[in-house]
C-alpha positions in Angstrom: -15.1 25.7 -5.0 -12.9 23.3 -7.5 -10.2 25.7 -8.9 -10.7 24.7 -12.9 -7.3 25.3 -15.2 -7.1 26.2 -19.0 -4.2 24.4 -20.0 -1.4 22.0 -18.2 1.6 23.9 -17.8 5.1 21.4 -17.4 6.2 20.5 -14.1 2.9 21.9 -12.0 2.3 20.5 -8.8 -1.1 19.4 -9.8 -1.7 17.1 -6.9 -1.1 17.7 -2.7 2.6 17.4 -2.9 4.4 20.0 -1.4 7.4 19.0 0.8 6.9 19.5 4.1 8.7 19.8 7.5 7.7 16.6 9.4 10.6 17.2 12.1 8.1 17.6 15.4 5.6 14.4 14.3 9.3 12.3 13.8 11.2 13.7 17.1 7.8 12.2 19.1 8.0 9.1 16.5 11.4 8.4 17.9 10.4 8.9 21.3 7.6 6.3 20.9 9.9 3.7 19.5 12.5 4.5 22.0 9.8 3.7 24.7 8.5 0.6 23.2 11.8 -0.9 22.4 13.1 -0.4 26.1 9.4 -0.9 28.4 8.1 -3.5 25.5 4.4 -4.2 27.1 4.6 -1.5 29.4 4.8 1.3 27.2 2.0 -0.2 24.9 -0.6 -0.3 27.9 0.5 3.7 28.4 0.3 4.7 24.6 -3.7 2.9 24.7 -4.4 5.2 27.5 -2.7 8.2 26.3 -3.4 7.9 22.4 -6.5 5.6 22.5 -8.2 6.7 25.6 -8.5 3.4 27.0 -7.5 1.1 29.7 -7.0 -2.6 28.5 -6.7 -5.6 30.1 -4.4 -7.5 27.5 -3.3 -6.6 24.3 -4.0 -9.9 22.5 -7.7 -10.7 21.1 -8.3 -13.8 22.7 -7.9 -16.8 20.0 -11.3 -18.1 19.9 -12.5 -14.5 19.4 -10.8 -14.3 16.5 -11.4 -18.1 15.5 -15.6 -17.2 15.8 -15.4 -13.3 14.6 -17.4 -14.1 11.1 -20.0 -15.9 13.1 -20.8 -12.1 14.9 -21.3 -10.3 11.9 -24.6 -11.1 9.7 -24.6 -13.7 7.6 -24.8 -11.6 4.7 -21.8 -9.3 5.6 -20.1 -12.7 6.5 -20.6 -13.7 2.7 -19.9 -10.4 1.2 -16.2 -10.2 3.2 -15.8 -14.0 1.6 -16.7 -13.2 -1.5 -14.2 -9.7 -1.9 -11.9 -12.4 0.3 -12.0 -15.1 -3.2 -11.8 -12.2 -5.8 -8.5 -10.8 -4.0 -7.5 -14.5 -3.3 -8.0 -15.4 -7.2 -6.1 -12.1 -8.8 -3.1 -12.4 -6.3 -2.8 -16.7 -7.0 -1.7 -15.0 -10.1 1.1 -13.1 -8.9 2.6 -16.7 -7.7 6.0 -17.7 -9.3 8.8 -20.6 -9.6 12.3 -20.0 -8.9 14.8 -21.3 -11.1 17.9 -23.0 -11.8 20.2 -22.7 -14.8 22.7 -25.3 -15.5 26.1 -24.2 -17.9 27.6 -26.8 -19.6 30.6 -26.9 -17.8 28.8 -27.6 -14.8 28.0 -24.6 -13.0 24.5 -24.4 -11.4 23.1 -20.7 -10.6 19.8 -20.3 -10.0 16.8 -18.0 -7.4 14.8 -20.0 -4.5 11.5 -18.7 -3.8 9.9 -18.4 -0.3 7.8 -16.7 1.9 8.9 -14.5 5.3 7.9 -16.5 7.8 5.9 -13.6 9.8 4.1 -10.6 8.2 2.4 -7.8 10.4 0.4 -6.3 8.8 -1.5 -2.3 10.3 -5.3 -1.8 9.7 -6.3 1.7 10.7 -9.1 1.7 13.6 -10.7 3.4 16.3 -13.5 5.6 15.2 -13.6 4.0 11.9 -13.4 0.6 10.9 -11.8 -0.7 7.1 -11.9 -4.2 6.8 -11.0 -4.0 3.1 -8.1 -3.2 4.6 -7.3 -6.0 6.7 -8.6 -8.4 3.0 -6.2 -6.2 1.1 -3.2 -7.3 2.9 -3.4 -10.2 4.7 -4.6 -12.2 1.9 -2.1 -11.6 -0.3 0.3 -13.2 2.9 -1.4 -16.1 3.1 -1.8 -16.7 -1.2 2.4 -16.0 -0.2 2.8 -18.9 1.9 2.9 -17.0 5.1 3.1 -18.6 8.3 2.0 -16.6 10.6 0.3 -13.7 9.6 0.1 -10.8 12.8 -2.4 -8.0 12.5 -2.3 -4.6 14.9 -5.4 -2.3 15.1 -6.0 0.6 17.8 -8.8 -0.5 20.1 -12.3 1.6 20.2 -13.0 3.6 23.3 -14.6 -0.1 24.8 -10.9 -2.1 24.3 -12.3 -3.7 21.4 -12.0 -3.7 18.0 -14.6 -3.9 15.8 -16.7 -7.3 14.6 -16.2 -6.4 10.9 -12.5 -6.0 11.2 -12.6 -8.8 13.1 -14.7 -11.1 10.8 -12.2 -10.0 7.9 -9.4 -10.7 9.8 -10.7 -14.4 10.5 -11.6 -14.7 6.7 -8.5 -13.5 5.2 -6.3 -16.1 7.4 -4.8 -13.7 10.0 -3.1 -15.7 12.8 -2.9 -13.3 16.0 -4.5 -9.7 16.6 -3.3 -7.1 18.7 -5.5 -4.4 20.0 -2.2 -1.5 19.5 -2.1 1.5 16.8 -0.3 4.3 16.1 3.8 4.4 16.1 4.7 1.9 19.4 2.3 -0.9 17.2 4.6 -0.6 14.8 7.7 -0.7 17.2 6.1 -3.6 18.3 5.8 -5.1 14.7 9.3 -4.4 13.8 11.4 -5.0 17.4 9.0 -7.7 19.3 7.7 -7.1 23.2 6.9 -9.6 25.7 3.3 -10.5 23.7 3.9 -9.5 20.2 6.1 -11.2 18.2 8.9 -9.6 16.2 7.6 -9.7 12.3 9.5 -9.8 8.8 7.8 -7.6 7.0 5.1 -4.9 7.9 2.6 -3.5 5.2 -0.6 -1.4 5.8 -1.7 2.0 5.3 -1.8 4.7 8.4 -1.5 8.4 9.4 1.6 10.5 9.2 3.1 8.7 12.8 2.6 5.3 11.6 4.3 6.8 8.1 7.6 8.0 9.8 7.7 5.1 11.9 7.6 2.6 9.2 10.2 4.8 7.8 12.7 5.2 10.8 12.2 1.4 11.4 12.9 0.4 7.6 16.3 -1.8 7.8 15.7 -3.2 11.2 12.1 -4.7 9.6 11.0 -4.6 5.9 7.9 -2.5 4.9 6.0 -1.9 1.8 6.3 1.6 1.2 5.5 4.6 3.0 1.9 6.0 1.6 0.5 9.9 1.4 -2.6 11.0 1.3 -5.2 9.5 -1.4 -5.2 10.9 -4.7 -7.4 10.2 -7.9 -7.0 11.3 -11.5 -10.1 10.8 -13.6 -9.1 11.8 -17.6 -12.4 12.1 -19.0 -14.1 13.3 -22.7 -17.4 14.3 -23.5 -18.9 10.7 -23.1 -17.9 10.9 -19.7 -21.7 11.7 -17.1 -20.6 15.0 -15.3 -22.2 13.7 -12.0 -20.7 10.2 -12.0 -16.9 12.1 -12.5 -18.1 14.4 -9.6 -19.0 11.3 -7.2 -15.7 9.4 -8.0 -14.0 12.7 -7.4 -15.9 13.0 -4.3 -15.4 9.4 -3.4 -11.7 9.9 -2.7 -12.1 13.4 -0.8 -14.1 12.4 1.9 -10.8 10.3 2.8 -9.3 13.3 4.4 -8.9 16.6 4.6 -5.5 16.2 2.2 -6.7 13.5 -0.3 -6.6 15.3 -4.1 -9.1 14.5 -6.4 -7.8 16.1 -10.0 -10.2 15.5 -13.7 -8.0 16.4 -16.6 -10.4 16.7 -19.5 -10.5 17.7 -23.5 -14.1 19.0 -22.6 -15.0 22.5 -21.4 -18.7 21.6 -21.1 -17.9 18.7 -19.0 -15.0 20.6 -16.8 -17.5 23.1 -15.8 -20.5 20.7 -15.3 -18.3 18.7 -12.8 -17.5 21.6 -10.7 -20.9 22.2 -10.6 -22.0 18.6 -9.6 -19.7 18.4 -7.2 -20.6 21.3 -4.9 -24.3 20.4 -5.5 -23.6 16.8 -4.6 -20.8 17.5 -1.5 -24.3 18.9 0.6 -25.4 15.9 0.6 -22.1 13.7 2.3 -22.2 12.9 5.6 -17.7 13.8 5.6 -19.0 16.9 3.9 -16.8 18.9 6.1 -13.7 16.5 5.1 -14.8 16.4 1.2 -14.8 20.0 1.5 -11.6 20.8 2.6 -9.7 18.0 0.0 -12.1 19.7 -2.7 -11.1 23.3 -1.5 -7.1 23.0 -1.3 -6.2 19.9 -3.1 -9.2 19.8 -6.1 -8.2 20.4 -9.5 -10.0 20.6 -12.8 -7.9 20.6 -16.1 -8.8 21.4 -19.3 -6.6 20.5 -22.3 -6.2 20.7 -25.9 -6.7 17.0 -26.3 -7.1 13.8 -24.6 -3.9 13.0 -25.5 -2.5 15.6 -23.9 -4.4 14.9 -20.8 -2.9 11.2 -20.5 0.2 13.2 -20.8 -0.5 15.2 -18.0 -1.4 12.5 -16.2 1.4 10.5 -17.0 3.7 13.3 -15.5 1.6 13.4 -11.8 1.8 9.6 -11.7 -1.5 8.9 -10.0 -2.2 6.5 -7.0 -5.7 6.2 -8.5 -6.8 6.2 -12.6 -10.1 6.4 -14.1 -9.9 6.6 -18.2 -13.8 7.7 -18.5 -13.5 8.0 -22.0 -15.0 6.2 -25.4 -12.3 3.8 -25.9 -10.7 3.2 -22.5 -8.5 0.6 -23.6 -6.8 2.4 -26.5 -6.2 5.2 -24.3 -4.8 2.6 -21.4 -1.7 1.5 -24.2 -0.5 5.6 -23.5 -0.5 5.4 -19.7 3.1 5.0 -18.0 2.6 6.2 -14.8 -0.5 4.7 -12.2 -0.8 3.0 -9.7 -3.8 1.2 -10.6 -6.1 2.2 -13.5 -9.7 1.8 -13.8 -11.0 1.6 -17.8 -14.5 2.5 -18.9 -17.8 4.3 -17.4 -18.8 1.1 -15.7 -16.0 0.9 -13.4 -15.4 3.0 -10.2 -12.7 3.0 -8.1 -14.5 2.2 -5.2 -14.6 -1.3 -6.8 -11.2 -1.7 -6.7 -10.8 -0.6 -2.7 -12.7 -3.5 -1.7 -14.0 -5.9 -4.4 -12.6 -6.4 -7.5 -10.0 -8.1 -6.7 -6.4 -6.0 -7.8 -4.2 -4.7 -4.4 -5.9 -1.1 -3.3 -2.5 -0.9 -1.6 -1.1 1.5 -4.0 1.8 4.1 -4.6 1.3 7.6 -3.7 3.1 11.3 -4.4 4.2 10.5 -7.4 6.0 7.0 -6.1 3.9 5.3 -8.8 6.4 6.3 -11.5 8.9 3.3 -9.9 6.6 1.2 -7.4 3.6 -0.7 -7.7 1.1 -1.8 -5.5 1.2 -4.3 -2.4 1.5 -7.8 -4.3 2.2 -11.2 -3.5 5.7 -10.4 -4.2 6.0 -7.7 -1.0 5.7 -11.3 0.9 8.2 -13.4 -0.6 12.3 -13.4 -0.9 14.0 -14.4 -3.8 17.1 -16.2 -2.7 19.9 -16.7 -5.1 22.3 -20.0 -5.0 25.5 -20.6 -7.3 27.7 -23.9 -7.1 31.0 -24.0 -9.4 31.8 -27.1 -11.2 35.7 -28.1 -11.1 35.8 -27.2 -14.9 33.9 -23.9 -14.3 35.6 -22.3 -11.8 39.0 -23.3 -13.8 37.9 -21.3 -16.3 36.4 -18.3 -14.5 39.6 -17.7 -12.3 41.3 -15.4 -14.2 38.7 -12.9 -14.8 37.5 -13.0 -11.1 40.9 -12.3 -10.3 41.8 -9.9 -13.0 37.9 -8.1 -11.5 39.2 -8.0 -8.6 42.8 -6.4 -9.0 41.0 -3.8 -11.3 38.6 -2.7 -7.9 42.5 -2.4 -5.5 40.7 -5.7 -4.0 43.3 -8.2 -3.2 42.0 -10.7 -0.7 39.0 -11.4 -3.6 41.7 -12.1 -5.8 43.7 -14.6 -3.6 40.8 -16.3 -2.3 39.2 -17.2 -6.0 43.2 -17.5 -6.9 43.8 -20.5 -4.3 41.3 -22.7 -6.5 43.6 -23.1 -9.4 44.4 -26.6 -10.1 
């Protein structure tokens, strides 16, 4: 049962949180990427038959498997995965921006170069389950980016394959190469290169707590986006909110996994206890009723506060990956909110639409990251490259105060080198 909570008390770990000891999953991490980095191919072929339970011939999809994958799907899944494909395509084109150059008029140019990495991997969860949204969700924003060559890695099914819809979305959303690898060695792979996979820029995509760590431990030798928790969803509701339709957003985020919080912070005691109630009566009937069970059980939370005010506040302290405002006026409420990492306004508008349709990143912030990150953009793809160029009359008359900065910092080469350009 939902544990409900009669006022917010500062500073309470609301959501799944707590700090914990990840020292055994990152010693075998570290192993992993030791073995990949040294037995490249080798070591990946092992890890499918010791992780993946599977013996494969290659690691690479063949090209024209890839190049046909939309044509193996139906032809109304094809058009579905093209139409989320547009939607994302359309929202992230907005993202796009120019450098720029500013010119001084004493002749000094400074200004910021735009461009994409050249190759993105990018990691889409597989096996048993299969999330194309994923595979929309980041390699379209690469290719709206200007990415050349766009590398997805997905652990194989227990046949050596991966799955047509992942496939189908990978083919749709401009993927260039797919390689049938998961876990921590594909993201060895990603970041160091092996005889077959190519050595990316930048590697984004979600994954469990060994693809976490080892996006973590190879951060500096590789770029990632950020390193993601478990799913989390804050629904701030009032008494025109529908008690079942809170429960089955709720719900919609706990059958993610066992550790995925689902929180409701409402004015209403009426509706507070009518969700708890619709969401045990409505978890019988989930097919992941034993996963929805368990988030619901130890990482569930119903809040009732003296105001809706005070519940934005609330909310605004836990930073949500996730925001619903199920309220009257959504978008008066939405001018209080600091802290999300996306939010959802009105009774007509789930969050399931924005994990594969709408159109905005599902790629999102998580553990409270949201207060100072945002979600996987256009941006996570590109560099921004600065360039200066002194005129003769500009460094003249910038000399001295490089020099006298530098003195002040003890550094004395700086000095002398900006020194020697004196007339």
């Amino acid at each position: 049962m939902i544990s409900v909570i009669y006022g917010a008390k500062d500073g309470e770990n609301y959501l799944n949180r707590e700090i914990n000891d990840y020292g055994e999953y990152e010693s075998a991490v570290k192993d992993i990427i030791a073995a990949v980095r040294t037995d490249g191919d080798k070591a990946l072929y092992e890890f499918a038959e010791k992780f993946d339970g599977v013996s494969l011939d290659s690691l690479e999809v063949p090209a024209q498997e890839l190049a046909t994958a939309a044509d193996r799907v139906s032809p109304e899944y094809a058009a579905m995965l093209r139409r989320a494909a547009e939607n994302i395509r359309q929202f992230h084109a907005m993202q796009l921006r120019e450098g720029f150059t500013l010119r001084r008029a004493d002749g000094t140019v400074l200004g910021q170069r735009i461009s994409p990495v050249e190759r993105a991997g990018i990691y889409v969860p597989g096996g048993t389950a299969s999330y194309p949204s994923t595979v929309l969700m980041n390699a379209v924003p690469a290719a709206v980016a200007g990415v050349k060559e766009i590398i997805m890695v997905t652990p194989p099914d227990k046949t050596g394959g991966i799955k047509k819809e992942v496939l189908a979305a990978a083919a749709i959303a401009g993927v260039t190469r797919v390689f049938k690898i998961g876990g921590a060695g594909a993201i060895a792979a990603l970041a160091f290169g092996t005889e077959s996979v190519p050595r990316v820029d930048k590697i984004t995509g979600p994954g469990n707590i060994y693809v976490a760590l080892a996006k973590k431990l190879v951060f500096g030798a590789v770029g990632v986006d950020m390193i993601a928790g478990p799913s989390e969803i804050l629904i701030v509701a009032d008494n025109t909110a529908d008690a079942d339709t809170v429960a089955a957003d709720m719900l919609s985020q706990a059958e993610h996994d066992r550790l995925a919080s689902a929180v409701l912070v409402t004015d209403d005691r009426a509706l507070a206890d009518a969700v708890a109630d619709s969401i045990e009566r409505q978890l019988a009937e989930l097919p992941r009723r034993e996963i929805a069970r368990a988030a619901i059980d130890n990482c569930g939370k119903i809040i009732v506060t003296d105001s809706i005010e005070k519940a934005v506040e609330v909310s605004n302290r836990i930073a949500p990956e996730h925001l619903e405002l199920c309220v009257k006026d959504p978008e008066a409420l939405f001018d209080k909110v600091t802290n999300a990492g996306s939010v959802f306004l009105g009774h007509n508008t789930p969050e399931a639409a924005g994990d594969y349709y709408a159109g905005a990143n599902h790629t999102l912030p998580t553990g409270g990251s949201a207060r100072f990150s945002s979600a996987l953009s256009v941006d996570d793809f590109l560099r921004k490259t600065q360039f200066i160029s002194y005129s003769r009359d500009g460094i003249d008359a910038a000399i001295n105060d490089i020099v006298m900065f530098a003195e002040s910092e003890g550094l004395s080469a700086h000095a002398r080198s900006a020194a020697r350009r004196r007339k």
